[in-house]
KOLSE-661957 format. One record per residue (C-alpha): x, y, z; residue in three letters; residue number from 1. Coordinates in steps of 0.1 Angstrom, whole numbers, plus 5000, padded with zeros to 4 digits. Layout:
KOLSE-661957
<<X; Y; Z>; "ALA"; NUM>
...
***
This chain:
KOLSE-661957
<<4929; 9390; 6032>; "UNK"; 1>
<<4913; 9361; 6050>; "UNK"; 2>
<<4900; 9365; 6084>; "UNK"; 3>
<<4920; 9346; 6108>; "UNK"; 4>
<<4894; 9327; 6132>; "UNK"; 5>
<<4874; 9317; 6102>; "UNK"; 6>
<<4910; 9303; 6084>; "UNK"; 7>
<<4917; 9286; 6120>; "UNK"; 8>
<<4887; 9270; 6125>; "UNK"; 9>
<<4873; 9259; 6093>; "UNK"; 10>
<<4906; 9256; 6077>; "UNK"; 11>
<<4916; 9278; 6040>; "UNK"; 12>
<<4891; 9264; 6016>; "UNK"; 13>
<<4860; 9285; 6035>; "UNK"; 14>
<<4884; 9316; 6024>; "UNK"; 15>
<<4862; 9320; 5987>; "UNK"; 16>
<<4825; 9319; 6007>; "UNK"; 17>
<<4839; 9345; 6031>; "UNK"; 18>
<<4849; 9369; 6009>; "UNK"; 19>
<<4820; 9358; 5985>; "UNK"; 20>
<<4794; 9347; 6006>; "UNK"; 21>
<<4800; 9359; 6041>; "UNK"; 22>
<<4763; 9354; 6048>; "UNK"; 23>
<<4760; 9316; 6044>; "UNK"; 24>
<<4790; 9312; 6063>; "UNK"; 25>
<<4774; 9330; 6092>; "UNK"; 26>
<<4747; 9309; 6086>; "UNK"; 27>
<<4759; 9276; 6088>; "UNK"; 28>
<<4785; 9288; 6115>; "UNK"; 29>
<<4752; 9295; 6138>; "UNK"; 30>
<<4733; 9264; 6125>; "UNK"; 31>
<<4759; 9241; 6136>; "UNK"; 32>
<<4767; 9261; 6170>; "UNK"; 33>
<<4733; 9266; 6185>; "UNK"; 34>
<<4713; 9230; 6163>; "UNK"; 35>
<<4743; 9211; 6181>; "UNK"; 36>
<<4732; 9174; 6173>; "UNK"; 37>
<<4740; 9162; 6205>; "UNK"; 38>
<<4723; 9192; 6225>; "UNK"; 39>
<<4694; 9187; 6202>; "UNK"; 40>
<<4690; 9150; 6206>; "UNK"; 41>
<<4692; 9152; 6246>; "UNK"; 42>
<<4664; 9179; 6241>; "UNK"; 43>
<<4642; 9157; 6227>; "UNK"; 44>
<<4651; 9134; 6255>; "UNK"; 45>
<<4638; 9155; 6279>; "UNK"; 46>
<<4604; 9167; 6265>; "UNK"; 47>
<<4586; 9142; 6240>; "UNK"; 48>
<<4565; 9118; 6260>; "UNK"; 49>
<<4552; 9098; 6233>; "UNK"; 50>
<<4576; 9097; 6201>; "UNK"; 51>
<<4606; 9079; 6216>; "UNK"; 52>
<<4645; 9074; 6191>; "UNK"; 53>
<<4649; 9041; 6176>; "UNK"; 54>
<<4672; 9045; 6143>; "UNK"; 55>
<<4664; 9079; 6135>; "UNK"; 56>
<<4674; 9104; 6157>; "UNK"; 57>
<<4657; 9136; 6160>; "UNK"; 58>
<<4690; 9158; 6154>; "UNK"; 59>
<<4684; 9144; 6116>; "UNK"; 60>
<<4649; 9148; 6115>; "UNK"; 61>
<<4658; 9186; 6122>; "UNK"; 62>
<<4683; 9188; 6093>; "UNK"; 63>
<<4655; 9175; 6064>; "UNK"; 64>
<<4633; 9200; 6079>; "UNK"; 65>
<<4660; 9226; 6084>; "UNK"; 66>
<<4668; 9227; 6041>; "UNK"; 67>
<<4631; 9228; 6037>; "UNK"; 68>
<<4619; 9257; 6061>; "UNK"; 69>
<<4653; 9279; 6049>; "UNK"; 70>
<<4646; 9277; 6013>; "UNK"; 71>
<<4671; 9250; 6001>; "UNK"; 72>
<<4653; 9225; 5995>; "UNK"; 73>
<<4615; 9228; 5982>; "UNK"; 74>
<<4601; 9199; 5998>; "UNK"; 75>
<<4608; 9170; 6027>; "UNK"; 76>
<<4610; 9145; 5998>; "UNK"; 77>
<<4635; 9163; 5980>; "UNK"; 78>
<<4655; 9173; 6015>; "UNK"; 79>
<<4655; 9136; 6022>; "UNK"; 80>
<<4670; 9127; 5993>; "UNK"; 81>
<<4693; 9152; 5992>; "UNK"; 82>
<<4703; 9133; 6032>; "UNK"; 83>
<<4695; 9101; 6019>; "UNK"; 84>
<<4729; 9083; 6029>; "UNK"; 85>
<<4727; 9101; 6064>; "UNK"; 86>
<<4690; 9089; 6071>; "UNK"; 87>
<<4693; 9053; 6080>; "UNK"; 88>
<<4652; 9050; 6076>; "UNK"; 89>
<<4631; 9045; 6043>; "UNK"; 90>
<<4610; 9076; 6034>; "UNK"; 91>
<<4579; 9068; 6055>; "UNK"; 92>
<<4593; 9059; 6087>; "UNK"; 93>
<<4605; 9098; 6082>; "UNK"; 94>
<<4571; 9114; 6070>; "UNK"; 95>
<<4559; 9090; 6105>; "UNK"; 96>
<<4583; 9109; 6129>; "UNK"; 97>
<<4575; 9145; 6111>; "UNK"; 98>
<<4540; 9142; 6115>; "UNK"; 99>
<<4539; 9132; 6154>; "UNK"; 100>
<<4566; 9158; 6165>; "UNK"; 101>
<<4551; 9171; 6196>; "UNK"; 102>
<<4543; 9209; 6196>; "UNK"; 103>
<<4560; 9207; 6235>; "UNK"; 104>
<<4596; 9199; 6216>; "UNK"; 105>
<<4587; 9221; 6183>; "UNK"; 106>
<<4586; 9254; 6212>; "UNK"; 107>
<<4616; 9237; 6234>; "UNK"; 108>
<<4638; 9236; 6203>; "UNK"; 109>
<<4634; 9273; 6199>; "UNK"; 110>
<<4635; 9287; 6238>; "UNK"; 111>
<<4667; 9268; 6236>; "UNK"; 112>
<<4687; 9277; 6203>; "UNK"; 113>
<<4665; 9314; 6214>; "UNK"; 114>
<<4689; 9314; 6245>; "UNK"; 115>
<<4723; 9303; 6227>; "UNK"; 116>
<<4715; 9333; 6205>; "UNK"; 117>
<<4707; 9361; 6232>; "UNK"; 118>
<<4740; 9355; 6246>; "UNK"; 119>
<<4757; 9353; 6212>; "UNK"; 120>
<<4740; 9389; 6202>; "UNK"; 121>
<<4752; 9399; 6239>; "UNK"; 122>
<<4785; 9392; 6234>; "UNK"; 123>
<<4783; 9411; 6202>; "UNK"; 124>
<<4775; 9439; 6215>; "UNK"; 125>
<<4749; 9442; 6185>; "UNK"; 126>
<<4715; 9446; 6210>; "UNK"; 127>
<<4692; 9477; 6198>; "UNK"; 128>
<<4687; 9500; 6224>; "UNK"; 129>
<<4657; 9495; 6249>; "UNK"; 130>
<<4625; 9506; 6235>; "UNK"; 131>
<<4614; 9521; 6271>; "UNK"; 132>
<<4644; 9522; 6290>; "UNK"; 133>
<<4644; 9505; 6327>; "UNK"; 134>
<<4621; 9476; 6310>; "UNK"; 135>
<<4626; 9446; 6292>; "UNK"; 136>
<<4602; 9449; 6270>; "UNK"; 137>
<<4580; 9419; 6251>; "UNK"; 138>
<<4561; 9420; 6223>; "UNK"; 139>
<<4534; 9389; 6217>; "UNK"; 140>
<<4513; 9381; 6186>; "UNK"; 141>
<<4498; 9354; 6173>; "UNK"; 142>
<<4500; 9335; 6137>; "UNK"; 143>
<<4474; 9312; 6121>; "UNK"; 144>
<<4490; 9288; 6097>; "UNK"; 145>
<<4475; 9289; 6062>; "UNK"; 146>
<<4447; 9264; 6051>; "UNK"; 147>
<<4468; 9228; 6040>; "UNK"; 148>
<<4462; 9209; 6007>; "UNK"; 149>
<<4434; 9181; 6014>; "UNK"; 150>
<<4461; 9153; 6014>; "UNK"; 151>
<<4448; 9134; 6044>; "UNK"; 152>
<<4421; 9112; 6037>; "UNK"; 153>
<<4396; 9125; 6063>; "UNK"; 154>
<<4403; 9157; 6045>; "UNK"; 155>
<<4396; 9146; 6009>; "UNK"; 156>
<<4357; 9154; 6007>; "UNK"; 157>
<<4360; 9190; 6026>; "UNK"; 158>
<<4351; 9219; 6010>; "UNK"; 159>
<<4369; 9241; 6038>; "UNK"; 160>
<<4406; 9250; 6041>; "UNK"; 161>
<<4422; 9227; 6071>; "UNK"; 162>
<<4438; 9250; 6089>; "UNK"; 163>
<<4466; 9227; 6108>; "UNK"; 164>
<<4470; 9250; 6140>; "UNK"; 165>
<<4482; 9287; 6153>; "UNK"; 166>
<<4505; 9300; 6179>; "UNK"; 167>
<<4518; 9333; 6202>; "UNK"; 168>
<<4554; 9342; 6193>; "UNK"; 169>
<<4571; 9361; 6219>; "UNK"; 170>
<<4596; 9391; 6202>; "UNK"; 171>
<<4624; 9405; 6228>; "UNK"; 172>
<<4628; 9442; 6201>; "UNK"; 173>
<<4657; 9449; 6216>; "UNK"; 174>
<<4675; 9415; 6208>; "UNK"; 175>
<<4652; 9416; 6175>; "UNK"; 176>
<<4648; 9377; 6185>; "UNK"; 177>
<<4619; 9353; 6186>; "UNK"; 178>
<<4627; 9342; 6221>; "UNK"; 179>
<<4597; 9318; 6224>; "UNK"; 180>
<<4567; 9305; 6211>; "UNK"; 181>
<<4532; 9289; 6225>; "UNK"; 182>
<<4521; 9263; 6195>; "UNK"; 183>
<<4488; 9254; 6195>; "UNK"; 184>
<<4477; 9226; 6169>; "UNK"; 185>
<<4433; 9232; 6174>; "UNK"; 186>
<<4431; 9259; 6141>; "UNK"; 187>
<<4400; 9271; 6153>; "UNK"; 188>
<<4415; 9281; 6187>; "UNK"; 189>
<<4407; 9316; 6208>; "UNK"; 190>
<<4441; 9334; 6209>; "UNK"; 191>
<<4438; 9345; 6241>; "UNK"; 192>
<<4432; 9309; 6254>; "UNK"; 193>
<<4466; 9301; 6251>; "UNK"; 194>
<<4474; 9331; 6272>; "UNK"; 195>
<<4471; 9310; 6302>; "UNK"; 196>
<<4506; 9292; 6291>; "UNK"; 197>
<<4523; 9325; 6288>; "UNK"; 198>
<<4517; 9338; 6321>; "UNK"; 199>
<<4543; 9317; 6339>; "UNK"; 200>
<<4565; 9330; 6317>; "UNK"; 201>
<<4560; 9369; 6329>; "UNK"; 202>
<<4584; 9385; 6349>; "UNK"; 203>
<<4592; 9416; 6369>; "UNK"; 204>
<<4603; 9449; 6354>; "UNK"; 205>
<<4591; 9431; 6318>; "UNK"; 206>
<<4567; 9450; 6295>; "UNK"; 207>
<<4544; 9431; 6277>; "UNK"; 208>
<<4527; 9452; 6246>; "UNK"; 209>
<<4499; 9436; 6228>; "UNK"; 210>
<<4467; 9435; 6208>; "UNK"; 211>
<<4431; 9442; 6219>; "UNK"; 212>
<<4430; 9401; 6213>; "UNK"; 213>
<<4449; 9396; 6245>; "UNK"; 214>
<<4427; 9424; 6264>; "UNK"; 215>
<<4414; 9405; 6292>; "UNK"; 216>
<<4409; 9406; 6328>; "UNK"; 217>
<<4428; 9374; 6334>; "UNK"; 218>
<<4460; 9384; 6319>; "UNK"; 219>
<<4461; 9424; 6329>; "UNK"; 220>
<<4456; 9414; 6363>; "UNK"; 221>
<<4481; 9384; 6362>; "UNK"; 222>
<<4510; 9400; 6346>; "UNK"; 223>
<<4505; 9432; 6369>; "UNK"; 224>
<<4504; 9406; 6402>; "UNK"; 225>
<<4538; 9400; 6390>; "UNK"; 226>
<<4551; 9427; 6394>; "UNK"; 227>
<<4553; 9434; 6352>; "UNK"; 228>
<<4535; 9461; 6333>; "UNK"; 229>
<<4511; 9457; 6300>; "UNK"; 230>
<<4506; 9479; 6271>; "UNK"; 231>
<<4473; 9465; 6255>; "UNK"; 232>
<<4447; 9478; 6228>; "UNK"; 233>
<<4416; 9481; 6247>; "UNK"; 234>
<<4391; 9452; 6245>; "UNK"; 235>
<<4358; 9473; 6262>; "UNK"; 236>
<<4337; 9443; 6259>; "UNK"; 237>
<<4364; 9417; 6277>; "UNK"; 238>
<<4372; 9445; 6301>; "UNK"; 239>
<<4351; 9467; 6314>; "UNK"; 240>
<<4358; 9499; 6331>; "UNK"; 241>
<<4349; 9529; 6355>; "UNK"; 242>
<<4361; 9563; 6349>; "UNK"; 243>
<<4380; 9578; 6377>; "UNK"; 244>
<<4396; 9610; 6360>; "UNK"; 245>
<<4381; 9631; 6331>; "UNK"; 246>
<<4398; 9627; 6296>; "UNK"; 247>
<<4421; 9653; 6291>; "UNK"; 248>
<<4441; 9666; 6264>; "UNK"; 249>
<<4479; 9658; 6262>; "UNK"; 250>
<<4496; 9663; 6231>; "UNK"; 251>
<<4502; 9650; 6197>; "UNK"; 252>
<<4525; 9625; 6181>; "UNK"; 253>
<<4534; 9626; 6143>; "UNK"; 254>
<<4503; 9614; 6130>; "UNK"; 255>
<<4474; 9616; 6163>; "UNK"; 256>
<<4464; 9637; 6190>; "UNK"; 257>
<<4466; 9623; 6225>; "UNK"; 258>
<<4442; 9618; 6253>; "UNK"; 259>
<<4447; 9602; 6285>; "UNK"; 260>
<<4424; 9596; 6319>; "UNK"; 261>
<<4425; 9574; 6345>; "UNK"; 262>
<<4403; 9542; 6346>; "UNK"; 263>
<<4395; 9514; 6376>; "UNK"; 264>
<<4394; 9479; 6360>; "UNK"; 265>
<<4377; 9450; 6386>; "UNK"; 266>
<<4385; 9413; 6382>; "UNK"; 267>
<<4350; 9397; 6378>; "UNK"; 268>
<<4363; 9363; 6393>; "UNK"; 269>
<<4382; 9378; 6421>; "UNK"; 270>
<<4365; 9413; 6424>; "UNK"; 271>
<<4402; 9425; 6433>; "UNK"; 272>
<<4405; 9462; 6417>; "UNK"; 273>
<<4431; 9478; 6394>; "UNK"; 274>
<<4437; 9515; 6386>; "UNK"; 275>
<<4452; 9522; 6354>; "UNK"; 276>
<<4459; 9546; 6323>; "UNK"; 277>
<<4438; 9552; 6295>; "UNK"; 278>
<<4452; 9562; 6263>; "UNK"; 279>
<<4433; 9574; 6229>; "UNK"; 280>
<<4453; 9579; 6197>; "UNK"; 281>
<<4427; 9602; 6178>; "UNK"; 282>
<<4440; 9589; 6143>; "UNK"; 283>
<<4442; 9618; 6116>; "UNK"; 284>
<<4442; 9584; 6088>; "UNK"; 285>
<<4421; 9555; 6097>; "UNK"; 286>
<<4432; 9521; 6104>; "UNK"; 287>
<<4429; 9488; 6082>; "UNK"; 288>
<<4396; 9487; 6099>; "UNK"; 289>
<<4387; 9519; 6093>; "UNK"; 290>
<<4385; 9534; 6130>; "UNK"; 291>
<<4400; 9564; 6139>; "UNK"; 292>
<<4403; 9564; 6179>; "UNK"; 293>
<<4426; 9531; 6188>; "UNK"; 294>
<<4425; 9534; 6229>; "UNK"; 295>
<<4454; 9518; 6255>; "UNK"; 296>
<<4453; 9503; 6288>; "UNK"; 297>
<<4483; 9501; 6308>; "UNK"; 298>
<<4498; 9501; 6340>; "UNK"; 299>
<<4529; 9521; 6337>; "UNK"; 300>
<<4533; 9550; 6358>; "UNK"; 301>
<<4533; 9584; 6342>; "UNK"; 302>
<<4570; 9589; 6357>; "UNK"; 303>
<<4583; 9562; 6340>; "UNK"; 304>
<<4566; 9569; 6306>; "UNK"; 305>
<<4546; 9596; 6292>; "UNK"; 306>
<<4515; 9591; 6274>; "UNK"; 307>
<<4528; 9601; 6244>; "UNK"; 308>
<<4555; 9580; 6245>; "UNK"; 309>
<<4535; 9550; 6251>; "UNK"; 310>
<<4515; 9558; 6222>; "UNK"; 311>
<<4542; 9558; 6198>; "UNK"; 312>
<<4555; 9526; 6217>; "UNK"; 313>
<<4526; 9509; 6202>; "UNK"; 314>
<<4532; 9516; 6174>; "UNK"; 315>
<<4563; 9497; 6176>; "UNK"; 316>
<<4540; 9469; 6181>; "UNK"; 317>
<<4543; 9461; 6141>; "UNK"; 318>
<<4578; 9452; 6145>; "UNK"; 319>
<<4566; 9413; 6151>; "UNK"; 320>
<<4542; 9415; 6120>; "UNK"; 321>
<<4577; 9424; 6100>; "UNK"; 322>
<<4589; 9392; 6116>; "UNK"; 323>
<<4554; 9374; 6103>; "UNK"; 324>
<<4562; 9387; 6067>; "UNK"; 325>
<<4601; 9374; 6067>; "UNK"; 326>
<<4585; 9337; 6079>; "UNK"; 327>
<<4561; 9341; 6053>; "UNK"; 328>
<<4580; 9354; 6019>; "UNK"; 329>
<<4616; 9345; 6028>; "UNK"; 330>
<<4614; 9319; 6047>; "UNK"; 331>
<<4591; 9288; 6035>; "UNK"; 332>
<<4576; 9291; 6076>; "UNK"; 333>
<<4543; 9272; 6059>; "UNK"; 334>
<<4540; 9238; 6043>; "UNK"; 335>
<<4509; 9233; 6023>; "UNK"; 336>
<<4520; 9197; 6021>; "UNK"; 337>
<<4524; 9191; 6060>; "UNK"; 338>
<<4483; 9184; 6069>; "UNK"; 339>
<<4493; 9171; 6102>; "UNK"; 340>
<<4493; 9201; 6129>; "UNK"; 341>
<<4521; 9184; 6148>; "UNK"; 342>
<<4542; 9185; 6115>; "UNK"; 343>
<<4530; 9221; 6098>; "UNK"; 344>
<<4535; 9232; 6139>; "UNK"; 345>
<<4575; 9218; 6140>; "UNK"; 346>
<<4578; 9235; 6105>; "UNK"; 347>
<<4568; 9269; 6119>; "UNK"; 348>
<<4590; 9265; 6150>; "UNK"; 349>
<<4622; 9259; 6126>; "UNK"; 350>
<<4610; 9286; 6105>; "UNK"; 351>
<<4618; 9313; 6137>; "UNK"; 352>
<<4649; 9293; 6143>; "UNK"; 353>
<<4660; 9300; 6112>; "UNK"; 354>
<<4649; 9339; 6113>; "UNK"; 355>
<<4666; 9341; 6149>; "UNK"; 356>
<<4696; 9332; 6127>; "UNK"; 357>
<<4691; 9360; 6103>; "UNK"; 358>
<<4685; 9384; 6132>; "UNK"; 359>
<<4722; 9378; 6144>; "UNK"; 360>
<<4740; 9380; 6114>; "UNK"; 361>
<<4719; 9414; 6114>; "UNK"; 362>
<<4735; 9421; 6150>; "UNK"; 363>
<<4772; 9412; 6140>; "UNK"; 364>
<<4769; 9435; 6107>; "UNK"; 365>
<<4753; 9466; 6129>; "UNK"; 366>
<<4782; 9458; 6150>; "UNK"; 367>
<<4810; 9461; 6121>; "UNK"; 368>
<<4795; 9481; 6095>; "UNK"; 369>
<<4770; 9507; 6118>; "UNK"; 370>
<<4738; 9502; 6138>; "UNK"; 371>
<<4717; 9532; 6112>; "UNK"; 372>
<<4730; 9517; 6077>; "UNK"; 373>
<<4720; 9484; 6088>; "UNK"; 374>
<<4691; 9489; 6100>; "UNK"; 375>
<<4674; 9514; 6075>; "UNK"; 376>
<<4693; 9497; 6045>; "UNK"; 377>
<<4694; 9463; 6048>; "UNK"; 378>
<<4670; 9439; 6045>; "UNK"; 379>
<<4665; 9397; 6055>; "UNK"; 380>
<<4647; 9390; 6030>; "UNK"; 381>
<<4682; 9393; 6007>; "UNK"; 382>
<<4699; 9372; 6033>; "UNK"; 383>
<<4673; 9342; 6031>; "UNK"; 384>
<<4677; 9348; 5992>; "UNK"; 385>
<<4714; 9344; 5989>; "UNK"; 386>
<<4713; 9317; 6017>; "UNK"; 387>
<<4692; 9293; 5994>; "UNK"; 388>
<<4712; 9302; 5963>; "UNK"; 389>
<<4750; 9299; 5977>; "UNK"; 390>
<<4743; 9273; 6005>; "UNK"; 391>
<<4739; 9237; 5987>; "UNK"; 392>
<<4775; 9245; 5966>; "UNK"; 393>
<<4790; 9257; 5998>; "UNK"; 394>
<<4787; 9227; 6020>; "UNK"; 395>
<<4797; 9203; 5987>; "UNK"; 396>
<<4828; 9228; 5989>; "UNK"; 397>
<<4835; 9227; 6025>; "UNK"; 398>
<<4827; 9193; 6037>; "UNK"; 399>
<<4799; 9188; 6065>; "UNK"; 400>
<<4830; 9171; 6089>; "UNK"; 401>
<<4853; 9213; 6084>; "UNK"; 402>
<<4817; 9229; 6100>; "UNK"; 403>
<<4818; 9201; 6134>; "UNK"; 404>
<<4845; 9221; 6149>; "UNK"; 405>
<<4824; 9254; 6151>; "UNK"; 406>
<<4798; 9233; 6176>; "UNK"; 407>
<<4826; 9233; 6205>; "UNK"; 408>
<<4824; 9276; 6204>; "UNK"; 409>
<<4818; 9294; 6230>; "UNK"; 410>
<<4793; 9322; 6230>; "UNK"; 411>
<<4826; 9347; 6227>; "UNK"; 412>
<<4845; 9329; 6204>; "UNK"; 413>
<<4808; 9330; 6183>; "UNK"; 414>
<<4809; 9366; 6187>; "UNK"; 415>
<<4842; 9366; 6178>; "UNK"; 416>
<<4840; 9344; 6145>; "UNK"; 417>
<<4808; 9364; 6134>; "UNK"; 418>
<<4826; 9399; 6133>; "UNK"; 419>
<<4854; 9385; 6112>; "UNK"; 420>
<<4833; 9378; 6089>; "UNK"; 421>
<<4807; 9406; 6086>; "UNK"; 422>
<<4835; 9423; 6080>; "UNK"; 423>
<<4837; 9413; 6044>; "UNK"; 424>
<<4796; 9419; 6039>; "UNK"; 425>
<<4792; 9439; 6010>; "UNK"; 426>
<<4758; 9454; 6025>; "UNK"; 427>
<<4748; 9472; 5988>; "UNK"; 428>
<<4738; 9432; 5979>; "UNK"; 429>
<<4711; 9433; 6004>; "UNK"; 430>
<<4702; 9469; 6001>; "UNK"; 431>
<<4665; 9472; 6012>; "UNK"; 432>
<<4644; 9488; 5978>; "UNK"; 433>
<<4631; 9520; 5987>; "UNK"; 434>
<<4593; 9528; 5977>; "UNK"; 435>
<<4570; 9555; 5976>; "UNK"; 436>
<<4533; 9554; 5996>; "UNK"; 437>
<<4512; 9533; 5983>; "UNK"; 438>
<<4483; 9549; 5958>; "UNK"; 439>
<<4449; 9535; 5955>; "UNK"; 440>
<<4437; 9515; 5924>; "UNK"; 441>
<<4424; 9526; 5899>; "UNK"; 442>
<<4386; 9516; 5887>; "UNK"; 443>
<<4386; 9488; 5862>; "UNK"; 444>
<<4366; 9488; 5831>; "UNK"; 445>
<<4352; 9460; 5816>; "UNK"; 446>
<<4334; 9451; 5790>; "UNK"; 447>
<<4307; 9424; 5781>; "UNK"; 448>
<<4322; 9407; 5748>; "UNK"; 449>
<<4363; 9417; 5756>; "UNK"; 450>
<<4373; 9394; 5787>; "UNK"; 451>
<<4410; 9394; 5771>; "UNK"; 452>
<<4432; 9423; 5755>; "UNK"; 453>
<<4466; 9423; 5737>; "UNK"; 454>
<<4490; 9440; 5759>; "UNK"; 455>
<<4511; 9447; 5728>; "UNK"; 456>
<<4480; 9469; 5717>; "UNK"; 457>
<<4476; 9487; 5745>; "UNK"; 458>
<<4514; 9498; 5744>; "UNK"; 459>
<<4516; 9508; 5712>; "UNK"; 460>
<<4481; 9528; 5717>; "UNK"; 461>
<<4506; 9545; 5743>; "UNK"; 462>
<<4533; 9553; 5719>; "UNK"; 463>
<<4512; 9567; 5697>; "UNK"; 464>
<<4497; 9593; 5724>; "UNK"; 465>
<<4532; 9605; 5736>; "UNK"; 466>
<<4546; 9612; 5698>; "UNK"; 467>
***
């Protein structure tokens, strides 16, 4: 039986897709809610201070890019023929506006559709619980886009890869949302030189839990002058500090023994002084870089947090590189093609748009179908696939003017829509695929006058052994 909100709204011919397809109707249902063209447009009103609308509005330029960054389209040629009666410019005139989007909308786009989504999730009731309870904890990272293909001319003659430009992403865990981002177009860019743009941004009781790239003296004492708290990988040579306790001996996690001691940090601008804790993880395996003793800095009283507790917080850390990996093999966040920063920039901002998206169909199927089998047993990466399979036939099925009606819902009525039709997810189609630890590779042979083999060969050499 058909949901009735879905039936209401979108009329009986969505009935198929929601039984079928329930994710691509969640999809488009949030698309056209939070990418409202009208919202959108007026955005673009309000921060671009050099591209200006003539014919093409930016709402459209949105959609080409939209099919392209989600998978349904494989390039902005083929997207814009695919919207070719709807774009009322030739092709170049759109390849103009793509390459000069300013990185200032790219990041407003996604603080705004960011905030439609918290209070959708809210209203779901489908928020994870709080990773240190009494803080609103935020995790930042940054991403360098990939080197671009030489299409520009001044490009041509380079050796190097042009790397169009990097940015901090801001992750609230509990809303599992990218709830802003810091774009950047200089490739070659310091990460923690953008960190002067995020510091406004800090706000009291948050918890901001970083890399040792962000370690410096600037931003510890910043975010603690407002009243927020920092869990950072130590950066000795940025920050330098003065012991004040002995390190002692506090207990073990899964996988490290804990030390903790107590450590005065002094601004070298201001020569203002902060106390904090000191935290080694004494690893029992080495990292990717092969250390064994990964040290903390934080602020955070011990009543509010232990220190073993803050060292497995850390760890938690990695849940933004899982969010790195979705842009990067489900969702097409990087555009070799795009050479201009401004564009490859706007294609990486619709990229977490479109993963914010994924996040709250997640939220609305923990809601219906249970917070653990969701979350250990489902993964995005299934959703983005089905989404570029299903999508194209479903909007030739359900005309674009049926999906106009779901931009006038309210955040409840969202909520209210997306249950109904989680409810028919069949979660066994985007089962996550289990695998064991990894095991090292074995050493290759090779020999002078053999650079090729017959694989046939080989497995009938194998046969052979076994009878």
């Amino acid at each position: 039986m058909a949901a009735s909100l879905p039936r209401t709204v979108l009329g009986e011919v969505v009935e198929c897709f929601v039984a079928e397809s329930p994710i691509c109707v969640m999809v488009r249902a949030l698309l056209e809610n939070a990418l409202n063209a009208k919202r959108v447009d007026a955005l673009f009103e309000q921060h671009a201070t050099s591209q200006y609308t003539r014919e093409l509005l930016f709402s459209s330029v949105v959609d080409v890019m939209g099919l392209v960054v989600c998978g349904m389209q494989p390039s902005v040629n083929a997207a814009y023929k695919h919207l070719q009666d709807r774009i009322p410019v030739a092709r170049q005139n759109l390849y103009e506006k793509i390459n000069h989007v300013e990185p200032a909308v790219s990041a407003a786009l996604l603080r705004q559709t960011a905030g439609t989504m918290t209070q959708i999730v809210e209203q779901l009731g489908g928020a994870l619980p709080d990773l240190l309870p009494g803080f609103r904890v935020r995790i930042l990272d940054g991403n360098w886009l990939a080197a671009s293909e030489h299409r520009l001319k001044e490009l041509r003659t380079l050796g190097a890869g042009p790397l169009p430009g990097k940015s901090l992403v801001v992750l609230d865990p509990a809303l599992q949302l990218a709830i802003d981002v810091f774009p950047c177009a200089d490739g070659h860019a310091q990460e923690r030189a953008l960190l002067d743009d995020v510091l406004p941004t800090v706000q009291a009781g948050d918890l901001w839990i970083e890399d040792r790239n962000f370690c410096t003296c600037r931003w510890l004492f910043g975010v603690a002058a407002r009243g927020a708290h920092f869990l950072v990988r130590e950066h000795r040579s940025n920050v330098p500090w003065q012991a004040v306790s002995e390190l002692q001996y506090v207990g073990r996690t899964e996988n490290a023994a804990v030390w903790e001691q107590r450590v005065r940090l002094v601004n070298p601008t201001t020569g203002k002084a902060l106390t904090v804790r000191r935290i080694e993880l004494h690893l029992e395996q080495p990292t990717r870089d092969g250390e064994r003793v990964v040290a903390l800095l934080t602020n955070v009283s011990k009543k509010k947090a232990t220190a073993l507790r803050l060292g497995e917080l850390y760890r938690r850390r990695w849940t933004i590189e899982t969010l790195f990996q979705i842009l990067e093999k489900a969702l097409a966040s990087e555009q070799p093609s795009l050479g201009y920063p401004s564009a490859a920039l706007f294609a990486f901002c619709l990229s977490l748009v479109a993963y914010n998206v994924l996040a709250v169909i997640k939220a609305a199927l923990r809601v219906t179908h249970g917070r653990e089998q969701v979350e250990e047993g489902v993964s995005l990466y299934y959703f983005a696939l089905e989404m570029s399979q299903v999508y194209h036939g479903m909007m030739i099925a359900v005309p674009a003017e049926h999906w106009k009606r779901l931009q006038a819902l309210t955040p409840v009525e969202m909520a209210q829509f997306l249950k109904e039709v989680a409810a028919h997810a069949r979660l066994r189609r985007y089962a996550r695929q289990p695998r064991g630890p990894k095991k090292p590779p074995p050493k290759r042979t090779k020999k002078k006058n053999q650079p090729h083999v017959s694989t046939a060969r080989i497995l009938e050499q194998r046969r052979k052994a076994k009878a």
